[in-house]
PDB file with one MODEL, atoms N, CA, C and O in Angstrom:
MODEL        1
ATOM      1  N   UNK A   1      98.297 114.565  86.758  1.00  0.00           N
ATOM      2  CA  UNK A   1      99.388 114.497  87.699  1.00  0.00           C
ATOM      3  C   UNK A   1     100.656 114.967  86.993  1.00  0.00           C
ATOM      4  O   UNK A   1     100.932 114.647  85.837  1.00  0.00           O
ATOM      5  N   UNK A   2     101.290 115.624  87.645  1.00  0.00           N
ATOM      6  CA  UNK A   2     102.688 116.078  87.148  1.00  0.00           C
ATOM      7  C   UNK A   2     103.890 115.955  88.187  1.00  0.00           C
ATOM      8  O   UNK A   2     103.593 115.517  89.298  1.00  0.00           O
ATOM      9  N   UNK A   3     105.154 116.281  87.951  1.00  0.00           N
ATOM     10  CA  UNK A   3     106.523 115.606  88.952  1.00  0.00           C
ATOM     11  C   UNK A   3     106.198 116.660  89.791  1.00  0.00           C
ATOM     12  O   UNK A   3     105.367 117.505  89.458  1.00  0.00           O
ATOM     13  N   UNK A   4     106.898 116.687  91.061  1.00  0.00           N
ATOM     14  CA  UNK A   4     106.603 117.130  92.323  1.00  0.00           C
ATOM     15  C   UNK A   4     107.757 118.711  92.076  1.00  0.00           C
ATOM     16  O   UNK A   4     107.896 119.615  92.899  1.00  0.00           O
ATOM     17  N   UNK A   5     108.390 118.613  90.788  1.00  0.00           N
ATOM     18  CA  UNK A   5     109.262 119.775  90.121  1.00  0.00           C
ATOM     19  C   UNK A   5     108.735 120.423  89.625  1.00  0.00           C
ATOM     20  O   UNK A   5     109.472 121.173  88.984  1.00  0.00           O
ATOM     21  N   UNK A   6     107.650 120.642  89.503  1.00  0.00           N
ATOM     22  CA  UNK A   6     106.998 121.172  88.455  1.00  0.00           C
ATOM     23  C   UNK A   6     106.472 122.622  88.878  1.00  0.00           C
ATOM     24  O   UNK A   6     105.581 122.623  89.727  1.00  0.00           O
ATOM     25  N   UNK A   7     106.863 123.721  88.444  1.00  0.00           N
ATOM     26  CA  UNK A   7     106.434 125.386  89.218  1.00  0.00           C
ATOM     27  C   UNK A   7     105.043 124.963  89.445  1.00  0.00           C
ATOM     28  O   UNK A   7     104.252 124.276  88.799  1.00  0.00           O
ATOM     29  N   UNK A   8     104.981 125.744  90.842  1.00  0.00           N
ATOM     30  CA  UNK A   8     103.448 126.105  91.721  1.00  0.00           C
ATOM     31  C   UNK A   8     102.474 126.519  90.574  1.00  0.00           C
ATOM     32  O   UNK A   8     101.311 126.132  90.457  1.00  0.00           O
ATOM     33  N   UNK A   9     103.042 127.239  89.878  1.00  0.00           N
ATOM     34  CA  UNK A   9     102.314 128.025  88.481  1.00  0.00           C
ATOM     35  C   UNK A   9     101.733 127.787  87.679  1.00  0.00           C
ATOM     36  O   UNK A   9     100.789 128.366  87.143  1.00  0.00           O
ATOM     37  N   UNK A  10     102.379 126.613  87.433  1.00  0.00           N
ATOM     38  CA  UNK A  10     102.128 126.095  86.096  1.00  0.00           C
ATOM     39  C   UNK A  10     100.809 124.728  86.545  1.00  0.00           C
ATOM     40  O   UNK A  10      99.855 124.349  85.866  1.00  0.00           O
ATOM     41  N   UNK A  11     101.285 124.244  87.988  1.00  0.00           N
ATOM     42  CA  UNK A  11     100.647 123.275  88.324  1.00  0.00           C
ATOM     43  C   UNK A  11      98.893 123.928  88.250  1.00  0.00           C
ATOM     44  O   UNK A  11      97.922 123.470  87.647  1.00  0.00           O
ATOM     45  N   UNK A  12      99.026 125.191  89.155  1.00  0.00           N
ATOM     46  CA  UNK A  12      97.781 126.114  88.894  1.00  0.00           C
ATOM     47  C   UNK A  12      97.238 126.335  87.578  1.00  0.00           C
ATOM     48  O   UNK A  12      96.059 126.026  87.404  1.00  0.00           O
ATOM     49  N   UNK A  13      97.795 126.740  86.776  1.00  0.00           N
ATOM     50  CA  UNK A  13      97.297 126.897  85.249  1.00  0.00           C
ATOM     51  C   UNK A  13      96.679 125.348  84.663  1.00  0.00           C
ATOM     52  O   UNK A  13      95.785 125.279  83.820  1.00  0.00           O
ATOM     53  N   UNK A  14      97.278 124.277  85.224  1.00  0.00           N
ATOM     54  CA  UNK A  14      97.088 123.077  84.522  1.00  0.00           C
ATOM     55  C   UNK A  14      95.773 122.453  85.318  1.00  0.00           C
ATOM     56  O   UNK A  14      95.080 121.662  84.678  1.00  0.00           O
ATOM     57  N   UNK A  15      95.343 122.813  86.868  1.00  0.00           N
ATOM     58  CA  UNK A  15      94.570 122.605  87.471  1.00  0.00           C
ATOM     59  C   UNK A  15      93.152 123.762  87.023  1.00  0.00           C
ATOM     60  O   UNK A  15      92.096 123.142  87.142  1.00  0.00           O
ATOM     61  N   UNK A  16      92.934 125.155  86.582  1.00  0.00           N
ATOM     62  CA  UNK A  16      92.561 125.742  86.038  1.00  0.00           C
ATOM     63  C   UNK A  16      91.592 124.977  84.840  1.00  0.00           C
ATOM     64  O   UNK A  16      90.431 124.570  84.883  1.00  0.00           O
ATOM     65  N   UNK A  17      92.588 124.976  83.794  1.00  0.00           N
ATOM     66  CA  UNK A  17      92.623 124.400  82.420  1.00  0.00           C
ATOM     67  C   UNK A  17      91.542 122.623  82.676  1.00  0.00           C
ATOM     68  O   UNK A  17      90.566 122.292  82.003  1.00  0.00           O
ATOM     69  N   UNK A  18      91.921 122.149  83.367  1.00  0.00           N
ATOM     70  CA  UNK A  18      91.064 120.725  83.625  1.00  0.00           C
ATOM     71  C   UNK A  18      89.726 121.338  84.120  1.00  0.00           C
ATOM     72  O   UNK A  18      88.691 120.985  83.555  1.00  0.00           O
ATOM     73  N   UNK A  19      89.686 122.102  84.991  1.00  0.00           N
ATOM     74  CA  UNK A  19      88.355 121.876  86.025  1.00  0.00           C
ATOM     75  C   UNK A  19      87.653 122.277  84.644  1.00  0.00           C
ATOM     76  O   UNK A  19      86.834 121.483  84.181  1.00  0.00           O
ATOM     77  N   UNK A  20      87.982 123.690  83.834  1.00  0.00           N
ATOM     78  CA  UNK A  20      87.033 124.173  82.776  1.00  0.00           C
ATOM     79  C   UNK A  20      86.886 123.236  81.848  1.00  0.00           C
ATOM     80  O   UNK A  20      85.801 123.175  81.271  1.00  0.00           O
ATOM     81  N   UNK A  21      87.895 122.347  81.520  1.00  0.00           N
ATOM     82  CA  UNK A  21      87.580 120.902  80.753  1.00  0.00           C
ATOM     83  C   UNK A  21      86.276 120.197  80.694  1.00  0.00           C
ATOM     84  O   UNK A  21      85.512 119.960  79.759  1.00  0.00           O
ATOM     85  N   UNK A  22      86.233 119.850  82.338  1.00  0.00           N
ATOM     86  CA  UNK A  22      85.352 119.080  82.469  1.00  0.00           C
ATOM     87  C   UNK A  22      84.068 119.995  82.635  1.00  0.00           C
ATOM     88  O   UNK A  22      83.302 119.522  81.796  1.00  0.00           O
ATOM     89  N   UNK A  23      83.669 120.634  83.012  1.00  0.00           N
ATOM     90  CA  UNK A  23      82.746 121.211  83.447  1.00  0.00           C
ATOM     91  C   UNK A  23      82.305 122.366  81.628  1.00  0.00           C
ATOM     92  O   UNK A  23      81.375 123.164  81.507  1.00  0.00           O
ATOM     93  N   UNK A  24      83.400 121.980  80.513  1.00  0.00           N
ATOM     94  CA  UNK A  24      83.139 121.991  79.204  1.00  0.00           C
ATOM     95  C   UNK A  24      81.813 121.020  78.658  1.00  0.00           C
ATOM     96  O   UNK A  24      81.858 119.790  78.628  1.00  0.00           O
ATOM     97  N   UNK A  25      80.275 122.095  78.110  1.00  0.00           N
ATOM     98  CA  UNK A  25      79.557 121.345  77.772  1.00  0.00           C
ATOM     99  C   UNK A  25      79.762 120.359  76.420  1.00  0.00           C
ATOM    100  O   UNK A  25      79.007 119.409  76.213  1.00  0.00           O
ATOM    101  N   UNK A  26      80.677 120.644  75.689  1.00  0.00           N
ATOM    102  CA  UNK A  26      80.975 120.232  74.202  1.00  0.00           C
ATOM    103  C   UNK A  26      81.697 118.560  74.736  1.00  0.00           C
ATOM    104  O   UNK A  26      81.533 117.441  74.249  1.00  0.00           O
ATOM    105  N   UNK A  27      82.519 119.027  75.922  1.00  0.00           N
ATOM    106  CA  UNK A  27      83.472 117.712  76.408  1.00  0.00           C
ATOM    107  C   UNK A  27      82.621 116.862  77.350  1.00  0.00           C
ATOM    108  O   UNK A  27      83.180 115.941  77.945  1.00  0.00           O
ATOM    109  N   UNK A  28      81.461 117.063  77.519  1.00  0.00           N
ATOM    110  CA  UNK A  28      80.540 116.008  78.575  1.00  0.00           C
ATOM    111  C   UNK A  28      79.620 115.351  77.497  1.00  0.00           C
ATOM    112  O   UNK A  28      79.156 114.212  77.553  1.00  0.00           O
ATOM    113  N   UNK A  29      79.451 116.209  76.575  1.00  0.00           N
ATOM    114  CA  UNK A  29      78.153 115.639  75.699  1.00  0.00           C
ATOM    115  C   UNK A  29      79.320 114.447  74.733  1.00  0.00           C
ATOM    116  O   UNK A  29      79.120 113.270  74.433  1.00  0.00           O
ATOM    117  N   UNK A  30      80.570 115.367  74.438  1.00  0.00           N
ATOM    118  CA  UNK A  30      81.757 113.999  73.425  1.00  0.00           C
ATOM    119  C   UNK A  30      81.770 112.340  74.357  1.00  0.00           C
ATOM    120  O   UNK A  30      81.417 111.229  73.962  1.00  0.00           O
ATOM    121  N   UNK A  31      82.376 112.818  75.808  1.00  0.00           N
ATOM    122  CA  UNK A  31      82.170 112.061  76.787  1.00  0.00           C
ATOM    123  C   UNK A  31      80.879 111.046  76.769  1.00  0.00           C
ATOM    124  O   UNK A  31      80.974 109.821  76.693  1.00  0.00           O
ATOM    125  N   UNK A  32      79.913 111.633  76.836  1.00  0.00           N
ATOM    126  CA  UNK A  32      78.416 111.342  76.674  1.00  0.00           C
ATOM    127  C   UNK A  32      78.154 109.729  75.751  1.00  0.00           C
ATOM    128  O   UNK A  32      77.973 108.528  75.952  1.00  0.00           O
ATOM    129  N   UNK A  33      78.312 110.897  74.482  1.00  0.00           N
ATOM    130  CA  UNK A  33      78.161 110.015  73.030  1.00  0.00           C
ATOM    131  C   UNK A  33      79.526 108.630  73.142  1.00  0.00           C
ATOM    132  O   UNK A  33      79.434 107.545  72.568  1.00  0.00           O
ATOM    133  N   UNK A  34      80.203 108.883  73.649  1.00  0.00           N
ATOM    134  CA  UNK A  34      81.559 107.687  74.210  1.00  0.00           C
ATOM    135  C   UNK A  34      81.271 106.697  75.101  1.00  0.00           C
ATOM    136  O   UNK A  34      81.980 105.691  75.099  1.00  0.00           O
ATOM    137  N   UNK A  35      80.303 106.804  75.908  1.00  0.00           N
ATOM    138  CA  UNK A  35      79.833 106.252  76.918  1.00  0.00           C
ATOM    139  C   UNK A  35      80.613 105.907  77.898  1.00  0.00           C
ATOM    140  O   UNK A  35      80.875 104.824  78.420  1.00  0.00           O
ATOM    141  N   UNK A  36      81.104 107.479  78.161  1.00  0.00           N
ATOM    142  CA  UNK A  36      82.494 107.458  79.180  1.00  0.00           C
ATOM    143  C   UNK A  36      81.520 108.380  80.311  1.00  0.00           C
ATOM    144  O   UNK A  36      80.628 109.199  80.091  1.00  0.00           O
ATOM    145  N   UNK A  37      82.020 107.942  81.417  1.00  0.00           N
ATOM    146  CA  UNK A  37      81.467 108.554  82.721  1.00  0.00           C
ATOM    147  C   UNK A  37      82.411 109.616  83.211  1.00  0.00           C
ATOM    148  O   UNK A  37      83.560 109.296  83.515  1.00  0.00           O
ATOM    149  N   UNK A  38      81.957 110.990  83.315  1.00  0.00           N
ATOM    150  CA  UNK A  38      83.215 111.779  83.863  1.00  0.00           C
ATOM    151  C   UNK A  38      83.114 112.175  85.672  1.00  0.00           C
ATOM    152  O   UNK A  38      82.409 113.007  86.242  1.00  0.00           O
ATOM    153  N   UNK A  39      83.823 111.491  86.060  1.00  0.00           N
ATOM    154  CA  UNK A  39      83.820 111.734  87.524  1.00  0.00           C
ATOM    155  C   UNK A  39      85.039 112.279  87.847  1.00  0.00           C
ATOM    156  O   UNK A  39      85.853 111.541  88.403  1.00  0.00           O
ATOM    157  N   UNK A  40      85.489 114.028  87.487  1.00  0.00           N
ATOM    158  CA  UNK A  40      86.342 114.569  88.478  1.00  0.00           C
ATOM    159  C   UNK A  40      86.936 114.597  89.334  1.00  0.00           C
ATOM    160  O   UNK A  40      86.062 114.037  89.995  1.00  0.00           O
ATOM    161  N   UNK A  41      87.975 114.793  90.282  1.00  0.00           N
ATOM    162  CA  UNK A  41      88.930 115.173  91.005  1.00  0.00           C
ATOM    163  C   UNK A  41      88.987 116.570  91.118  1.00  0.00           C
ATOM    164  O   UNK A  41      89.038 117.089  90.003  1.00  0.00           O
ATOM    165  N   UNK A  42      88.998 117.404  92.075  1.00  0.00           N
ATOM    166  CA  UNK A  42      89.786 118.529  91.962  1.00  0.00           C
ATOM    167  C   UNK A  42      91.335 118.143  92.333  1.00  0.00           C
ATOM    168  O   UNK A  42      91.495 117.045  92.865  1.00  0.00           O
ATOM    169  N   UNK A  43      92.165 118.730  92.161  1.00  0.00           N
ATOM    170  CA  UNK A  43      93.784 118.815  91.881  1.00  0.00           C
ATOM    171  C   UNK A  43      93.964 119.017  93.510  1.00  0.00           C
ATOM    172  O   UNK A  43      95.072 118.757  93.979  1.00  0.00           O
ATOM    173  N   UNK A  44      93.155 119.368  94.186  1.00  0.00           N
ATOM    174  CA  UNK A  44      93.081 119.642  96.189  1.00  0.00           C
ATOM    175  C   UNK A  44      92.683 118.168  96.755  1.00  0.00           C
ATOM    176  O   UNK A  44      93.227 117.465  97.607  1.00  0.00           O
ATOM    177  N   UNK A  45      91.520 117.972  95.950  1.00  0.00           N
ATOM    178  CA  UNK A  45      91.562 116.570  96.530  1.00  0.00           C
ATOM    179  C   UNK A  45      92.353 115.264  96.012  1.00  0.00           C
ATOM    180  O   UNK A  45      92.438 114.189  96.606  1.00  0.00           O
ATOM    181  N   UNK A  46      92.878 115.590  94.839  1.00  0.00           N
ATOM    182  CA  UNK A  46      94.172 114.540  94.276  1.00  0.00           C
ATOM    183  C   UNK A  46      94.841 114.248  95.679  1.00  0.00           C
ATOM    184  O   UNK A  46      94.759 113.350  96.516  1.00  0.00           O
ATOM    185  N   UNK A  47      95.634 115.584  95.523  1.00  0.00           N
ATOM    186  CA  UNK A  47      96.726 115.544  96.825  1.00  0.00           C
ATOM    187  C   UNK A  47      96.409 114.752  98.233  1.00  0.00           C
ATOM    188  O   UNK A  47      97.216 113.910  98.628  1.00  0.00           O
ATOM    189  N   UNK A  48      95.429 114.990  98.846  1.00  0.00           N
ATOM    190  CA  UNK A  48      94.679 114.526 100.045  1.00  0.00           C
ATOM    191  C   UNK A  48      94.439 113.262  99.624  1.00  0.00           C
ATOM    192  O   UNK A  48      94.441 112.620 100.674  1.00  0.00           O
ATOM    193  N   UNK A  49      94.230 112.496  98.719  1.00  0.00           N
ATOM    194  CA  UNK A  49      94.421 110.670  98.772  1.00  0.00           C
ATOM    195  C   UNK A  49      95.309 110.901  98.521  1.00  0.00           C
ATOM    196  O   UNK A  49      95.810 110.188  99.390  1.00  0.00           O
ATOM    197  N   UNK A  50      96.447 111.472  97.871  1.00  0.00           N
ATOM    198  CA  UNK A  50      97.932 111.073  97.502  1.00  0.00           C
ATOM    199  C   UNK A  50      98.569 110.832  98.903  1.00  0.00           C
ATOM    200  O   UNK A  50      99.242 109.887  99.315  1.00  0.00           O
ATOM    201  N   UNK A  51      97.985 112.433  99.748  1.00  0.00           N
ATOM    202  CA  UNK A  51      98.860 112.053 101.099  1.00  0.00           C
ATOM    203  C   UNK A  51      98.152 111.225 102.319  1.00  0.00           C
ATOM    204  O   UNK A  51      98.590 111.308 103.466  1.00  0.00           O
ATOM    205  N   UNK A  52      96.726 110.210 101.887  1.00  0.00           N
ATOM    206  CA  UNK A  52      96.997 109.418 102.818  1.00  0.00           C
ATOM    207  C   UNK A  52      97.091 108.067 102.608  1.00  0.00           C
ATOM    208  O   UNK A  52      97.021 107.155 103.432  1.00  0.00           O
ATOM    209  N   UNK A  53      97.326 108.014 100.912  1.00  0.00           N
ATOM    210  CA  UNK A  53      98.131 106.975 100.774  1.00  0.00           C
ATOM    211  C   UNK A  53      99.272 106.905 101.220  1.00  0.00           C
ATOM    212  O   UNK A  53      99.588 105.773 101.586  1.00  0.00           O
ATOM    213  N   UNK A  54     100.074 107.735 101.343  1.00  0.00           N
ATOM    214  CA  UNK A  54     101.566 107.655 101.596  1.00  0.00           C
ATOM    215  C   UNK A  54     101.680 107.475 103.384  1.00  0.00           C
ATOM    216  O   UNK A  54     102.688 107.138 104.004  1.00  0.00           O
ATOM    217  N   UNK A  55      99.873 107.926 104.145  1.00  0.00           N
ATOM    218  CA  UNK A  55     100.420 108.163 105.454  1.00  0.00           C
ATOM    219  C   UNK A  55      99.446 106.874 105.708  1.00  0.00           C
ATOM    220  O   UNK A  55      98.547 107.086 106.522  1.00  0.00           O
ATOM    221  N   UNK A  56      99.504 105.335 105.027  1.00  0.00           N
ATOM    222  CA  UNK A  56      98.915 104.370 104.978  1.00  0.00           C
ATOM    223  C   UNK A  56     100.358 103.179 106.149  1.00  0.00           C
ATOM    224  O   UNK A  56     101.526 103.038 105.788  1.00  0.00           O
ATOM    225  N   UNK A  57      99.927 102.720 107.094  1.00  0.00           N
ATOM    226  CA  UNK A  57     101.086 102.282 107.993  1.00  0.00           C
ATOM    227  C   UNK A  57     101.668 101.321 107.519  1.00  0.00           C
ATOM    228  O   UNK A  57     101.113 100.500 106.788  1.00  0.00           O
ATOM    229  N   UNK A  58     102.850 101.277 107.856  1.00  0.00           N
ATOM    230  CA  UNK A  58     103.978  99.838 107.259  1.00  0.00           C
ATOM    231  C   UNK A  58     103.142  98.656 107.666  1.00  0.00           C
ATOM    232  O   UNK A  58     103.161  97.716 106.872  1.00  0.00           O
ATOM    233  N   UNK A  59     102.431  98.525 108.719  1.00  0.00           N
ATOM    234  CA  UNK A  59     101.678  97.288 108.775  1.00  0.00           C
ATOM    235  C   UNK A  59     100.554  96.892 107.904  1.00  0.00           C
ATOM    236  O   UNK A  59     100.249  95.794 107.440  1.00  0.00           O
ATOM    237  N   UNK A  60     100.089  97.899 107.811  1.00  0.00           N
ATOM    238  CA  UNK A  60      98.524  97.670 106.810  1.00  0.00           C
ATOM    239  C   UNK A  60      99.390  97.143 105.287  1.00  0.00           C
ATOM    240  O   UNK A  60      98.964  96.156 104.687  1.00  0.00           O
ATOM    241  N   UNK A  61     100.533  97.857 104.804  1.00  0.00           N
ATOM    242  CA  UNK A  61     101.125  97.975 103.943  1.00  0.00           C
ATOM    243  C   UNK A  61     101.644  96.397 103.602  1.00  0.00           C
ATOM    244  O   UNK A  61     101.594  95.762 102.549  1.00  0.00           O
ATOM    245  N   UNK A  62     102.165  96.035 104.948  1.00  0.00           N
ATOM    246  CA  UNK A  62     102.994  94.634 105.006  1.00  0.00           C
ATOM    247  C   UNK A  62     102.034  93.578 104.794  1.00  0.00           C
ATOM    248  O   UNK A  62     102.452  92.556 104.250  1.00  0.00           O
ATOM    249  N   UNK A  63     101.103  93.630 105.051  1.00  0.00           N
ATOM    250  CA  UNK A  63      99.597  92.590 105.142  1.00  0.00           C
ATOM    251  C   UNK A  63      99.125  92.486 103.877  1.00  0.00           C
ATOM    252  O   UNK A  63      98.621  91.523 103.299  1.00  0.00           O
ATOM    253  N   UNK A  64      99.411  93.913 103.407  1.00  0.00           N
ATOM    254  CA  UNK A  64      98.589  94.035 101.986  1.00  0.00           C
ATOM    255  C   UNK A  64      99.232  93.230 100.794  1.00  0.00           C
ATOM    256  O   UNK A  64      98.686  92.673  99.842  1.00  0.00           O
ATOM    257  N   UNK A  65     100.708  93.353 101.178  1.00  0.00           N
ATOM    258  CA  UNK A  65     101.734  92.625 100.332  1.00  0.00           C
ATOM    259  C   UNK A  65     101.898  91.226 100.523  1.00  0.00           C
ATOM    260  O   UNK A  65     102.723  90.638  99.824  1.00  0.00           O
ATOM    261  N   UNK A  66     101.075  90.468 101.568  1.00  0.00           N
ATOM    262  CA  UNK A  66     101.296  89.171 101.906  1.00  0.00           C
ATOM    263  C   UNK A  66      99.965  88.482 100.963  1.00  0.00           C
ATOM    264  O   UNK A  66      99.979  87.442 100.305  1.00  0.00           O
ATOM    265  N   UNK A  67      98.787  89.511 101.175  1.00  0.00           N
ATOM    266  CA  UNK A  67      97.414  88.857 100.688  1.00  0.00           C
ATOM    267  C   UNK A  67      97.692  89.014  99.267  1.00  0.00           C
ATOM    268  O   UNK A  67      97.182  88.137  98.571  1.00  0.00           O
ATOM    269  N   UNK A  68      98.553  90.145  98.487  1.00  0.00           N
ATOM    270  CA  UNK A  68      98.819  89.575  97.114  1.00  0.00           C
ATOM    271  C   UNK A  68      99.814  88.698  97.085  1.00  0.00           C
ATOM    272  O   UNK A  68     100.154  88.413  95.936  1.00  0.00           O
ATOM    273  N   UNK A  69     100.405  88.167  97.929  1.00  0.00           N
ATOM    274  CA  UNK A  69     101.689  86.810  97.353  1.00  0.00           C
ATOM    275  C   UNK A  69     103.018  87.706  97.108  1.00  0.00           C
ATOM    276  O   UNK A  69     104.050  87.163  96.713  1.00  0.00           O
ATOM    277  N   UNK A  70     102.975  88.622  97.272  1.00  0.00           N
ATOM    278  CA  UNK A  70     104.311  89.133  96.959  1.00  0.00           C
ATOM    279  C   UNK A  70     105.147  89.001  98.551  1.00  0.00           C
ATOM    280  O   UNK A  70     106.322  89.353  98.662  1.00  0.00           O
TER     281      UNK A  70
ENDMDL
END
């Protein structure tokens, strides 16, 4: 994730740079031997829970804040 300032460009290059990350056999097998699970995101579907968290209603929101005590 990066600030919402951040050039279209660069966000692309940095979304680029991850997918080949993961889909890096050297970085699944390190992963592997770590006994870390790699379950991806694409940087398309980041956005799409980002925006329906945000399009989550003041009521669901208000309820949610009562059942934690806040």
């Amino acid at each position: 994730m990066v600030p919402a300032q951040v050039p279209a460009e660069r966000v692309a290059a940095l979304r680029v740079a991850f997918d080949a990350m993961v889909a890096d056999a050297g970085f699944l097998a390190e992963a592997q031997r770590s006994g870390l699970t790699v379950t991806p995101m694409t940087g398309s579907a980041v956005d799409r829970e980002i925006a329906e968290l945000y399009a989550t209603p003041a009521g669901v929101l208000a309820r949610a804040r009562t059942i934690a005590g806040e």
